[in-house]
MISE-712852 format. One record per residue (C-alpha): residue in three letters; chain; y, z, x. Coordinates in steps of 0.1 Angstrom, whole numbers, plus 5000, padded with zeros to 4 digits. Layout:
REM MISE-712852
     r   c     py     pz     px
   ALA   A      Y      Z      X
...
***
This chain:
REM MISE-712852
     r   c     py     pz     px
   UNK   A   0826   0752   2327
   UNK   A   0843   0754   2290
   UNK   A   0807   0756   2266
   UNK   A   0828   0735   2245
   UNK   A   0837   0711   2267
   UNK   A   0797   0709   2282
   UNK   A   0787   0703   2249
   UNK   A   0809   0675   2240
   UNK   A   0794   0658   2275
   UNK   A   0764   0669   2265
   UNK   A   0766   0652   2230
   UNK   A   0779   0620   2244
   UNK   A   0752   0616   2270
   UNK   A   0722   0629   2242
   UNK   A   0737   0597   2217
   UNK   A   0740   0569   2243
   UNK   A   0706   0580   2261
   UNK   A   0694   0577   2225
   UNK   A   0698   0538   2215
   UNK   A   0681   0526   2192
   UNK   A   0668   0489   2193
   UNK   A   0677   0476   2157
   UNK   A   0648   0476   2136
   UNK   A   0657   0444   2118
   UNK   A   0666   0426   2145
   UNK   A   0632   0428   2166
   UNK   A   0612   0421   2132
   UNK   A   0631   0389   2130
   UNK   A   0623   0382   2167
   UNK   A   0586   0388   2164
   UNK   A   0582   0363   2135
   UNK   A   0606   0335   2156
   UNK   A   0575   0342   2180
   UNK   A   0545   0343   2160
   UNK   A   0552   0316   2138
   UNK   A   0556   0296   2168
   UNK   A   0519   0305   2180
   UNK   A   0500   0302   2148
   UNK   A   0484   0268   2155
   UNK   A   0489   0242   2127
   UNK   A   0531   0243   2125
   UNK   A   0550   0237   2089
   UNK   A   0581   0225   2106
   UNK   A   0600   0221   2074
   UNK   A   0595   0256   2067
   UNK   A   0600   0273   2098
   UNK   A   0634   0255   2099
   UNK   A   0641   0270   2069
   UNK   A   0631   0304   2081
   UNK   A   0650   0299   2113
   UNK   A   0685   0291   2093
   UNK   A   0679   0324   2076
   UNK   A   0674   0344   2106
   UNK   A   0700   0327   2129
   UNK   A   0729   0336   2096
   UNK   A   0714   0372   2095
   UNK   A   0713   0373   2137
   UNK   A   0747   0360   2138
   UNK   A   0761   0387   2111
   UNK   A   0745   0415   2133
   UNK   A   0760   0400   2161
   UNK   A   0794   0396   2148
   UNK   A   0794   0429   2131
   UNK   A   0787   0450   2165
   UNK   A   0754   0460   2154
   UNK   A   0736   0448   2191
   UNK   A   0738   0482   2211
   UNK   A   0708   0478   2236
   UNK   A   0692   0449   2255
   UNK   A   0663   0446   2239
   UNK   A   0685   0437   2210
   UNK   A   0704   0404   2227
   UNK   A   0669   0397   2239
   UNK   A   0661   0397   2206
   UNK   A   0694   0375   2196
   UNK   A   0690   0355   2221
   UNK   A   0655   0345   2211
   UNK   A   0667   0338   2174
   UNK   A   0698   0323   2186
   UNK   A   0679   0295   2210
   UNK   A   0660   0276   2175
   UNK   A   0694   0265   2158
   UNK   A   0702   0232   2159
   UNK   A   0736   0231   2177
   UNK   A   0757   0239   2209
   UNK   A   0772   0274   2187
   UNK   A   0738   0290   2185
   UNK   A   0731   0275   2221
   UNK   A   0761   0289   2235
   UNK   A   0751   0320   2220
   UNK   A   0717   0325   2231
   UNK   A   0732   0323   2264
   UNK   A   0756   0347   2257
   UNK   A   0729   0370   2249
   UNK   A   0700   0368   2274
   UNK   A   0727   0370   2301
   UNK   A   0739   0401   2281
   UNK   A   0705   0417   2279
   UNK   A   0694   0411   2313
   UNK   A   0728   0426   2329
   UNK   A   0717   0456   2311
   UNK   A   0681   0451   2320
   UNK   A   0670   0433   2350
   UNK   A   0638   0439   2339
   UNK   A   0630   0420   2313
   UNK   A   0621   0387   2312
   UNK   A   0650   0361   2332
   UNK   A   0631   0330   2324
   UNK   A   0651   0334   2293
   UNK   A   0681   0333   2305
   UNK   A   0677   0300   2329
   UNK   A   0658   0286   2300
   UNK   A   0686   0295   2276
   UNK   A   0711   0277   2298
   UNK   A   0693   0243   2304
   UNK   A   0688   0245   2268
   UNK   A   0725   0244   2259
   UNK   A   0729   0219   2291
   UNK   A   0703   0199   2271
   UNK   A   0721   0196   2238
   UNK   A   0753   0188   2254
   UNK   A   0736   0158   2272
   UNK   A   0746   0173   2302
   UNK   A   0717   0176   2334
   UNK   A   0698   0209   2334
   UNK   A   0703   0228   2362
   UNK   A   0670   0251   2366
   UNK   A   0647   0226   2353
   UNK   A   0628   0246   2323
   UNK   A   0629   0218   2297
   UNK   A   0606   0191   2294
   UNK   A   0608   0166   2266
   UNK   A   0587   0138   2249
   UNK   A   0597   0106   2234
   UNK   A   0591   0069   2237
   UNK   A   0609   0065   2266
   UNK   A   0586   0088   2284
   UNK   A   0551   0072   2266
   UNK   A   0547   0097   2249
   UNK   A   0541   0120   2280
   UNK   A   0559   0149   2291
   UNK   A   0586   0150   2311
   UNK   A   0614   0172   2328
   UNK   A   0644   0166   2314
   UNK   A   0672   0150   2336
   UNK   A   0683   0180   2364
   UNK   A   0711   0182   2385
   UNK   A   0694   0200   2421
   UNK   A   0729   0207   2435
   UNK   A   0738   0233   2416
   UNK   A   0712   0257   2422
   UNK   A   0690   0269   2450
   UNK   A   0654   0272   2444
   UNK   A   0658   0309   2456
   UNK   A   0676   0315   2421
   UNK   A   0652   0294   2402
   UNK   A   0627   0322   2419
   UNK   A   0648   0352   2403
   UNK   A   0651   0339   2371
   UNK   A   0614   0332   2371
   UNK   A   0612   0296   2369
   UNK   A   0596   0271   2392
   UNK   A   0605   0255   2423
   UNK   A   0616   0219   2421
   UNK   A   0577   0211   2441
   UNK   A   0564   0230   2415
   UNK   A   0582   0216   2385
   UNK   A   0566   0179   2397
   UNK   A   0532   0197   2400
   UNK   A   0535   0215   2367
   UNK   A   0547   0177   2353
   UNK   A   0515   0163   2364
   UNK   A   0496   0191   2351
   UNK   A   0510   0195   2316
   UNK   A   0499   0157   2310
   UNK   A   0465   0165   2322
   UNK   A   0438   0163   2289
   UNK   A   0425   0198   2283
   UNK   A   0389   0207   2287
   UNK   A   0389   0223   2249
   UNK   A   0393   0184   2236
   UNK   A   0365   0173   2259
   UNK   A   0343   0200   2247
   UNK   A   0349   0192   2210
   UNK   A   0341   0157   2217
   UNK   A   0308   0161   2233
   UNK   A   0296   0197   2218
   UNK   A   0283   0207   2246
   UNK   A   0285   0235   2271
   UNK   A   0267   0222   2296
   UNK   A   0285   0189   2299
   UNK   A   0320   0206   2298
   UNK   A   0312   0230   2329
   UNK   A   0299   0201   2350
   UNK   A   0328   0181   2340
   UNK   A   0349   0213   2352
   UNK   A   0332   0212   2384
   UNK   A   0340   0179   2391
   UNK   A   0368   0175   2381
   UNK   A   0378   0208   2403
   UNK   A   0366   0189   2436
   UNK   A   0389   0159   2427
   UNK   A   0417   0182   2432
   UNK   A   0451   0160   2428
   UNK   A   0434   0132   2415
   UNK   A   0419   0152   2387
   UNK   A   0424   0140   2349
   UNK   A   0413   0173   2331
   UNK   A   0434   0208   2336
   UNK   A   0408   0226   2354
   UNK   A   0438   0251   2367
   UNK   A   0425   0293   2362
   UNK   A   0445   0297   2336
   UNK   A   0428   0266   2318
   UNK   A   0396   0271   2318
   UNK   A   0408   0307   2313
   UNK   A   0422   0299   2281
   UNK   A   0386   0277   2273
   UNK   A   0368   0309   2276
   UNK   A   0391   0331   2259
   UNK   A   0389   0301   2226
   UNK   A   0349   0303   2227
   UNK   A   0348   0338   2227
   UNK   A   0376   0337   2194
   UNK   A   0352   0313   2179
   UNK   A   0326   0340   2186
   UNK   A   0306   0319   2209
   UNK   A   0304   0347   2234
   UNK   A   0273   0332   2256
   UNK   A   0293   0299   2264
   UNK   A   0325   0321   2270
   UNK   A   0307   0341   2292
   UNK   A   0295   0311   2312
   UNK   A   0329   0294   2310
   UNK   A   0345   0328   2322
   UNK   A   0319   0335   2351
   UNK   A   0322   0296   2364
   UNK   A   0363   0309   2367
   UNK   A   0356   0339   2390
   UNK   A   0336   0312   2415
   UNK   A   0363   0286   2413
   UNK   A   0388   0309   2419
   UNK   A   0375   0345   2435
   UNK   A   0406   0357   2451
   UNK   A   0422   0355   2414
   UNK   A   0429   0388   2398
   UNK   A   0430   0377   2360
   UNK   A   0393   0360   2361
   UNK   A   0377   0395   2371
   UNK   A   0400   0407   2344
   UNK   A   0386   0382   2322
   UNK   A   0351   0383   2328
   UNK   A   0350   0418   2328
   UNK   A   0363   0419   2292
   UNK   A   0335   0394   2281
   UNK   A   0310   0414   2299
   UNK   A   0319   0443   2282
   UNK   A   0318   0423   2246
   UNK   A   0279   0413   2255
   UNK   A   0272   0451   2262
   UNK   A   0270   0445   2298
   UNK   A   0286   0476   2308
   UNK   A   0278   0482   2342
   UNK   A   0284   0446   2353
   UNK   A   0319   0445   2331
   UNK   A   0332   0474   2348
   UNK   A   0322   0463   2383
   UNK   A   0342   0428   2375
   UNK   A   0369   0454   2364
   UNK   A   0370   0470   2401
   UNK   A   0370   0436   2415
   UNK   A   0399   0427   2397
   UNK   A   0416   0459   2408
   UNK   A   0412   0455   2443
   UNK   A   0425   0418   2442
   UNK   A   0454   0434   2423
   UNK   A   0466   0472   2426
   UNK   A   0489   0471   2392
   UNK   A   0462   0458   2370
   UNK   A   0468   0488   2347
   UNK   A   0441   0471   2320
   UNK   A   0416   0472   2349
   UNK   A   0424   0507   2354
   UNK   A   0423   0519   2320
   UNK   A   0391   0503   2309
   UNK   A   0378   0523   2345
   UNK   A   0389   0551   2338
   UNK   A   0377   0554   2302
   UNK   A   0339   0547   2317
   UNK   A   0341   0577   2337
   UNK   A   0356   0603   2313
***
């Protein structure tokens, strides 16, 4: 072959193998994100900071400057927090970009994207991620209006969304009080794990989330308060309501390991692998204990 000729293929393949996600763009992402998660919410100023970074995400946009999927992820993530069907339609747009040159990022927010812009165009969702809250609804949440024809709930799988059963489950669960509140009311550790185990063996009927991931998220707020002891009881109570779940090993390992328990954390650790092959923290922390 011509050396000239290799090296031109050679120099194409080098700069688009070489991508690079735009700086800018995913710093803009990660605040959208973390502002969203910081607790107590100043919604006057994160519109404000949303306006800003929907004009600069639509310049980029605009101006070519999106070149790898991470970047419409990142768009799209900007462009679902403006306030009308443009930015919607957008956001849309990108995710469906992003994941056609990606499959494997997240596809939730693609389906999410679209019921979104369904949503503002008072049109019925179709995959059934949006729940709202308003008088009409008591003040409780629920799933925004959905039209089940248009979908199969093998597609709401791909995309990573629920099943419609599981949407009327998750309904019933996201208007469940939180054992957190109940905990704060009666400042006690002792009465909040016997009201999880009760309310665990009410099953359907319960009126506290008592779900793994719940009490999951209790433990994992004790132990941020520092209150390792009752986060370690909270964490331990998880792994005998629910043994055959990987992430409560997981969990209880880590608080193990934060109390110094290092022969017990590690053996949670192995536990959680074995309920779960591709828990690459479990194997990690492991693997570190025996180097």
């Amino acid at each position: 072959m011509n050396n000239i000729y290799f090296s031109l293929i050679l120099l194409v393949v080098i700069s688009s193998g070489f991508a690079q996600t735009n700086p800018e763009l995913q710093k803009m992402a990660d605040a959208d994100q973390s502002e969203r998660m910081s607790g107590n919410i100043n919604w006057v100023e994160l519109d404000k900071k949303d306006s800003i970074r929907l004009a600069k995400a639509t310049q980029l946009f605009n101006d070519g400057e999106l070149e790898t999927a991470q970047d419409y992820y990142n768009a799209g993530i900007i462009f679902q927090h403006g306030k009308d069907t443009i930015a919607s339609k957008m956001a849309v747009e990108s995710f469906k970009k992003a994941i056609e040159m990606d499959s494997t990022l997240n596809r939730w927010w693609y389906a999410a994207a679209v019921d979104r812009d369904l949503m503002r165009r008072e049109e019925p969702q179709i995959y059934g991620t949006q729940y709202v809250s308003n008088s009409s609804t008591n003040g409780k949440l629920k799933r925004y209006k959905i039209d089940t024809t248009k979908i199969t709930d093998k597609e709401r799988i791909y995309y990573r969304v629920e099943t419609l059963e599981e949407q009327k489950q998750k309904e019933r669960i996201m208007n469940l009080k939180s054992i957190f509140s109940f905990y704060v009311e009666n400042n006690s550790i002792e009465k909040t794990i016997a009201l999880i185990k009760n309310e665990k063996a009410k099953g359907k009927t319960s009126v506290y989330n008592v779900s793994e991931s719940a009490i999951n998220s209790f433990g994992y707020q004790l132990m941020g308060q520092n209150k390792l002891d009752e986060s370690l009881k909270v964490l331990k109570l998880n792994t005998e309501l629910y043994p055959k779940v990987a992430n409560t090993w997981d969990s209880y390992g880590e608080i193990l390991l934060k109390l110094g328990k290092e022969k017990e954390g590690i053996k949670a650790y192995k536990k959680s692998l074995a309920l779960d092959p591709n828990n690459e923290n479990a194997k990690n922390i492991i693997r570190k204990s025996e180097d």
